[in-house]
PyMOL CGO cylinders between C-alpha atoms (Angstrom):
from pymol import cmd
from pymol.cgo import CYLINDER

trace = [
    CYLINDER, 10.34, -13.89, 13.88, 12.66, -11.04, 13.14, 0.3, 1, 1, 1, 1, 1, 1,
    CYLINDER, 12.66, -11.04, 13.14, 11.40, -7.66, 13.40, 0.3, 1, 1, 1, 1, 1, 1,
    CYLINDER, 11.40, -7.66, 13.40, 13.19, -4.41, 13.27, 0.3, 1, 1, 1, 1, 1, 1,
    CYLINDER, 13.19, -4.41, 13.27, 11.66, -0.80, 12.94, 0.3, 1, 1, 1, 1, 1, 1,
    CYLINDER, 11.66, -0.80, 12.94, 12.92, 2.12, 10.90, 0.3, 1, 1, 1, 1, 1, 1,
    CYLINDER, 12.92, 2.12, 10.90, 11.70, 5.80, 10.06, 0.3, 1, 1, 1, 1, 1, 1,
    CYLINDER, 11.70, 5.80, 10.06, 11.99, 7.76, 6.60, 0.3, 1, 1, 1, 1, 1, 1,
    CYLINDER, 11.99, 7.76, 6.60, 10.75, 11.10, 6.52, 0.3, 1, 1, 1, 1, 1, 1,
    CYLINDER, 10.75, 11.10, 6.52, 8.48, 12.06, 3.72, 0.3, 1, 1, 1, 1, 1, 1,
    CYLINDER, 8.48, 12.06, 3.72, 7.31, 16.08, 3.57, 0.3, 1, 1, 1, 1, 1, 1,
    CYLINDER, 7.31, 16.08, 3.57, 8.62, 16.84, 6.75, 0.3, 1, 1, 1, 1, 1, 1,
    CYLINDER, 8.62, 16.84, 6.75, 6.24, 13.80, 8.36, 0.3, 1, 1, 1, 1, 1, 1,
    CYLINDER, 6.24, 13.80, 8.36, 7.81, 10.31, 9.91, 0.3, 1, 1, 1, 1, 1, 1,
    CYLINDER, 7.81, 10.31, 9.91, 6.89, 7.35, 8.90, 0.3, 1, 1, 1, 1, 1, 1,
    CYLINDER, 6.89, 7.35, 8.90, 7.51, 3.95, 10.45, 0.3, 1, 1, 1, 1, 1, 1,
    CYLINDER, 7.51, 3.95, 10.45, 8.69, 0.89, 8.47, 0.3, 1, 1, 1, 1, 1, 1,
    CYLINDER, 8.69, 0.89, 8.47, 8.15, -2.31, 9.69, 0.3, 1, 1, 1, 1, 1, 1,
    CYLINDER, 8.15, -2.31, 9.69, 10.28, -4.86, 8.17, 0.3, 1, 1, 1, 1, 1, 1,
    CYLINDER, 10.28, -4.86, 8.17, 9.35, -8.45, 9.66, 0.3, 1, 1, 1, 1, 1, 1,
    CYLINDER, 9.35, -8.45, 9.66, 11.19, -11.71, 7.99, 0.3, 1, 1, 1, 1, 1, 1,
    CYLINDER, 11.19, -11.71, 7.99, 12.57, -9.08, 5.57, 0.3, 1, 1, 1, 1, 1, 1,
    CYLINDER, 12.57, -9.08, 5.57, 9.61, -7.90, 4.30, 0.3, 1, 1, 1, 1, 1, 1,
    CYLINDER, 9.61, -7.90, 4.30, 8.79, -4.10, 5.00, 0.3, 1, 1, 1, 1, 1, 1,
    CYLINDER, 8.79, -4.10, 5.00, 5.57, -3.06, 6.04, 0.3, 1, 1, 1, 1, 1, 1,
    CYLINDER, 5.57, -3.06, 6.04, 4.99, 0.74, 5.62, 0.3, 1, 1, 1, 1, 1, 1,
    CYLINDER, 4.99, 0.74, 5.62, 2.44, 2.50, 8.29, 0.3, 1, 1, 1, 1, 1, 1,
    CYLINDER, 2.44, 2.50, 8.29, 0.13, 4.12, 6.45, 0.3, 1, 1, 1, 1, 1, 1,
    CYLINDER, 0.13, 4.12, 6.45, -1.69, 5.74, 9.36, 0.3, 1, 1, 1, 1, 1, 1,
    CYLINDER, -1.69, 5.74, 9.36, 1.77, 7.77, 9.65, 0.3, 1, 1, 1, 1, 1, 1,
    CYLINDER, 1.77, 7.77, 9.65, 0.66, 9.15, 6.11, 0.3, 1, 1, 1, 1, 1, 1,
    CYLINDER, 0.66, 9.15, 6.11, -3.43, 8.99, 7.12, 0.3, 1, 1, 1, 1, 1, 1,
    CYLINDER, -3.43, 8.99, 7.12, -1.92, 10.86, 10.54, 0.3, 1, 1, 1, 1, 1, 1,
    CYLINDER, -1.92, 10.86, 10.54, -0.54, 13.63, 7.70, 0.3, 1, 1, 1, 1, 1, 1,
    CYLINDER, -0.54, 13.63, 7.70, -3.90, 14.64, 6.11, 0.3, 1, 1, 1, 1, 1, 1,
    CYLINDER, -3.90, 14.64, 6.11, -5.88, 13.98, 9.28, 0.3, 1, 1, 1, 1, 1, 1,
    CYLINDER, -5.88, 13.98, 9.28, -4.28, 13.09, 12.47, 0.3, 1, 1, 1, 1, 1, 1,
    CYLINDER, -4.28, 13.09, 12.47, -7.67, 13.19, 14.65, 0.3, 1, 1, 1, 1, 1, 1,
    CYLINDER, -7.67, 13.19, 14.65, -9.36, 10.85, 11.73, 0.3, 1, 1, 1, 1, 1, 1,
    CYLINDER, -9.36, 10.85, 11.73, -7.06, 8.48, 10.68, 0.3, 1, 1, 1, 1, 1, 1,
    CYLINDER, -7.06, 8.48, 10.68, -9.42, 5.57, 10.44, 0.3, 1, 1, 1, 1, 1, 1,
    CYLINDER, -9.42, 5.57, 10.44, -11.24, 7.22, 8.36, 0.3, 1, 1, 1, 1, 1, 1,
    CYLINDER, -11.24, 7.22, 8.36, -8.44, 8.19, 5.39, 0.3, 1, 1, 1, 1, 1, 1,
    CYLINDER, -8.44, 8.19, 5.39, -7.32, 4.49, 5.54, 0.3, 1, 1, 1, 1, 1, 1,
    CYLINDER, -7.32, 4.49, 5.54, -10.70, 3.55, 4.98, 0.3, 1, 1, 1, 1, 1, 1,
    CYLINDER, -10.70, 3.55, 4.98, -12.18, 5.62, 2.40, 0.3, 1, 1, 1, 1, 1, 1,
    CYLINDER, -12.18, 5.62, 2.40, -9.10, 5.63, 0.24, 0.3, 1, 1, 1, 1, 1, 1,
    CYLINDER, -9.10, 5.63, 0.24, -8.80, 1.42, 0.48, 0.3, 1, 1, 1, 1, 1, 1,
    CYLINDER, -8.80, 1.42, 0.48, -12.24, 1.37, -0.92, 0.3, 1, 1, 1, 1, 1, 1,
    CYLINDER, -12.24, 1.37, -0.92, -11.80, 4.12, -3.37, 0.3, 1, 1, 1, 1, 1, 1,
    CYLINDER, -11.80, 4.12, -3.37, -11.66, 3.20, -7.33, 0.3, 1, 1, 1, 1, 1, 1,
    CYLINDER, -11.66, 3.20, -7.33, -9.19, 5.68, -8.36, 0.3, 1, 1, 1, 1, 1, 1,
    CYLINDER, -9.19, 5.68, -8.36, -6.44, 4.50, -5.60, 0.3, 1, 1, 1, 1, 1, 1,
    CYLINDER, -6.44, 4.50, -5.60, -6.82, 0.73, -7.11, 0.3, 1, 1, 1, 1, 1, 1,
    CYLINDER, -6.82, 0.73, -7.11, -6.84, 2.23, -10.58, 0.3, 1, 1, 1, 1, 1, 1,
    CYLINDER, -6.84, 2.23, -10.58, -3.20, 3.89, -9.47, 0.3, 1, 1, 1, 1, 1, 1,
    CYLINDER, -3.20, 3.89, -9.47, -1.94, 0.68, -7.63, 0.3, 1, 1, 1, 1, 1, 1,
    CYLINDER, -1.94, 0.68, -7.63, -2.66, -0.97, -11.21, 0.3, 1, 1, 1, 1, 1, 1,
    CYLINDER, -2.66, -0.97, -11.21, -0.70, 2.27, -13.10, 0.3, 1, 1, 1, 1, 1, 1,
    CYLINDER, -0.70, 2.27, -13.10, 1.72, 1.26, -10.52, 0.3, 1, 1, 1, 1, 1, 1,
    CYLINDER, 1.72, 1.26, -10.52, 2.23, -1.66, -10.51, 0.3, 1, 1, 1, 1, 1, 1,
    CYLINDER, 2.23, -1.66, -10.51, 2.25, -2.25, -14.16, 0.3, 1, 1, 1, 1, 1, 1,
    CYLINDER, 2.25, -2.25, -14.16, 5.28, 0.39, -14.77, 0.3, 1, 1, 1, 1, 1, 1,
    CYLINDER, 5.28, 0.39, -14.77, 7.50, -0.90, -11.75, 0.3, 1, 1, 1, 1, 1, 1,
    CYLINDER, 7.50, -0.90, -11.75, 6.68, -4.48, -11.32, 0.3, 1, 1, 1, 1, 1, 1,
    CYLINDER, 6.68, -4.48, -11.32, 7.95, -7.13, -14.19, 0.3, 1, 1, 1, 1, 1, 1,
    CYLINDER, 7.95, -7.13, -14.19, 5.83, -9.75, -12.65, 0.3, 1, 1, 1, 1, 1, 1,
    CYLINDER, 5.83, -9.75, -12.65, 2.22, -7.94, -12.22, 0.3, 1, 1, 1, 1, 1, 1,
    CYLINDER, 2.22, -7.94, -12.22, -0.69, -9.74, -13.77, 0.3, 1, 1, 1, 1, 1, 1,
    CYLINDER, -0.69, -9.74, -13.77, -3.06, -7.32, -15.35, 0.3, 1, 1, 1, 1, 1, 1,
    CYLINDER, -3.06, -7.32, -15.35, -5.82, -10.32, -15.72, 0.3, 1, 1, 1, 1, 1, 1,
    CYLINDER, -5.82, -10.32, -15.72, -5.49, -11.00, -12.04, 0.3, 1, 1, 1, 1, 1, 1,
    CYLINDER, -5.49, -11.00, -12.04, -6.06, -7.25, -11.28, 0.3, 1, 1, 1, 1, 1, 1,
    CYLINDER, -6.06, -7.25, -11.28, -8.46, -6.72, -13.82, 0.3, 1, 1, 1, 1, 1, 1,
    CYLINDER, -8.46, -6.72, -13.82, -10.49, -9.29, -11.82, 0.3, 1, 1, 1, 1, 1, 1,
    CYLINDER, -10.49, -9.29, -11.82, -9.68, -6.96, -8.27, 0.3, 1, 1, 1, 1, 1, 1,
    CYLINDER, -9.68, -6.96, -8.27, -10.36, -3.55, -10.59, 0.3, 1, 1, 1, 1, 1, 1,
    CYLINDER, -10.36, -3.55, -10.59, -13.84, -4.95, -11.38, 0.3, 1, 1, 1, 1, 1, 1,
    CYLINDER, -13.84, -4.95, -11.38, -14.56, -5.31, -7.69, 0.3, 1, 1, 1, 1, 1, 1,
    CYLINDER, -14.56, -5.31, -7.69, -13.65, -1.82, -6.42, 0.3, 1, 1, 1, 1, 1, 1,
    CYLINDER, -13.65, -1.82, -6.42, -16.43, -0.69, -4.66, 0.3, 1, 1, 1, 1, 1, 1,
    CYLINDER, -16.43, -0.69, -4.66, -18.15, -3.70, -4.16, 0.3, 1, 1, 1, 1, 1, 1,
    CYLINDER, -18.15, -3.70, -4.16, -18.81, -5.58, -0.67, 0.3, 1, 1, 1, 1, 1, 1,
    CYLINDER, -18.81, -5.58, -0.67, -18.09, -8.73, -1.81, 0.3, 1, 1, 1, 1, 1, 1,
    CYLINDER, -18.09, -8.73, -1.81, -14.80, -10.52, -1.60, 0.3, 1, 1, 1, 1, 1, 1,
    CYLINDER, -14.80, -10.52, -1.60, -13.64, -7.95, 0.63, 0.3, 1, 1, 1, 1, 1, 1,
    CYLINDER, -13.64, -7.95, 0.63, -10.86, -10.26, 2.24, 0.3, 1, 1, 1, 1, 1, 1,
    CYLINDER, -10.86, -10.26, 2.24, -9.48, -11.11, -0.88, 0.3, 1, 1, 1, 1, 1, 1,
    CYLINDER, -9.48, -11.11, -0.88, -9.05, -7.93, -1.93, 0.3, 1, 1, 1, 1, 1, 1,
    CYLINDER, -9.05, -7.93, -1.93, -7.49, -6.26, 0.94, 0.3, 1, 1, 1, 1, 1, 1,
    CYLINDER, -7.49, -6.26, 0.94, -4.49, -9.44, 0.87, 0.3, 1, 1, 1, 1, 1, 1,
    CYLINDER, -4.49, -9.44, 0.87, -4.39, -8.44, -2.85, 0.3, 1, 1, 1, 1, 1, 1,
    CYLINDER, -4.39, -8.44, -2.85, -3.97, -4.66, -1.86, 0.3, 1, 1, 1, 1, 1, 1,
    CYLINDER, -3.97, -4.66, -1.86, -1.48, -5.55, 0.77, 0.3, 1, 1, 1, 1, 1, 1,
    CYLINDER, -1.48, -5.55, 0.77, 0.75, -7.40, -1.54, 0.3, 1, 1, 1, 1, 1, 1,
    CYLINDER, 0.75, -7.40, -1.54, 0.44, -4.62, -4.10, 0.3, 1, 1, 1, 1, 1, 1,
    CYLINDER, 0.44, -4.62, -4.10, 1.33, -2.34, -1.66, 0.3, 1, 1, 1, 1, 1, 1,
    CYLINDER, 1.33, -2.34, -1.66, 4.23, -4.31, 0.22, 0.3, 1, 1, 1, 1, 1, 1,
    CYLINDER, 4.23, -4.31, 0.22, 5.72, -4.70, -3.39, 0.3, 1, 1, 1, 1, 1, 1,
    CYLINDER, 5.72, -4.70, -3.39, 5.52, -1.03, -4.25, 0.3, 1, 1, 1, 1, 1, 1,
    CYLINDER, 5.52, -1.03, -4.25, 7.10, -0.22, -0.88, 0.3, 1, 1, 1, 1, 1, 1,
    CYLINDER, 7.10, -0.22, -0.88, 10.32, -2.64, -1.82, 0.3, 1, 1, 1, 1, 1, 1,
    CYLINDER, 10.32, -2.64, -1.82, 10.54, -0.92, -4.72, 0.3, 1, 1, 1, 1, 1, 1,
    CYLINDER, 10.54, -0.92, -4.72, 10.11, 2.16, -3.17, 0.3, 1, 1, 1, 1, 1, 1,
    CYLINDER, 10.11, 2.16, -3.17, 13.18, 1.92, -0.67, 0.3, 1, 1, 1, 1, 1, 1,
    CYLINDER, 13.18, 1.92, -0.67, 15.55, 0.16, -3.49, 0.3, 1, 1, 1, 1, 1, 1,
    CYLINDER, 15.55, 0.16, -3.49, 15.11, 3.13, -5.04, 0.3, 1, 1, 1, 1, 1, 1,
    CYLINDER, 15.11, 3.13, -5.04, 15.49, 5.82, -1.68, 0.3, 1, 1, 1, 1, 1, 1,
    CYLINDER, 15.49, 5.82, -1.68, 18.48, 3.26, -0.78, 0.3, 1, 1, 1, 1, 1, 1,
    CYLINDER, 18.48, 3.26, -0.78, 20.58, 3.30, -4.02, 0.3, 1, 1, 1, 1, 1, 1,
]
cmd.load_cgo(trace, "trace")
């Protein structure tokens, strides 16, 4: 397994990027850290379960990514909130989220 770590700096913060078999991985306690660096846990939590940050990943998602399926997220938009299916719905997030952070650093790159 390859692995190699880099930093970007985003409002005068750090953040760590993980990029492992060429995918990156973006810390997002670095950004929790930002609002809240003795509750970190907290942040990551409350905004994973939080409707309006899946209703943005969807916004997202459907102006940068040519392949999203808005019937597929429709089905994870529905659950938002909800205790069930919660693994299912965190690999969703995390594939939203690895995706927007590709996107993200094509863009900072070019």
């Amino acid at each position: 397994m390859r692995k190699k770590n880099s930093v970007i700096e985003v409002l005068n913060t750090e953040v760590k990027i993980n990029t492992i078999e060429e995918k990156d991985y973006i810390s997002i306690t670095d950004i929790a850290r930002f609002k809240d660096s003795a509750r970190t846990d907290y942040i990551i939590q409350n905004w994973l379960r939080n409707r309006n940050t899946i209703e943005f990943l969807g916004i997202w998602e459907h102006l940068n990514n040519p392949d999203f399926n808005p019937i597929e997220f429709d089905g994870i938009k529905k659950q938002a909130g909800l205790n069930s299916s919660q693994p299912e719905r965190l690999q969703k997030l995390n594939q939203i989220a690895i995706q927007q952070m590709a996107l993200l650093l094509e863009n900072h790159i070019s």
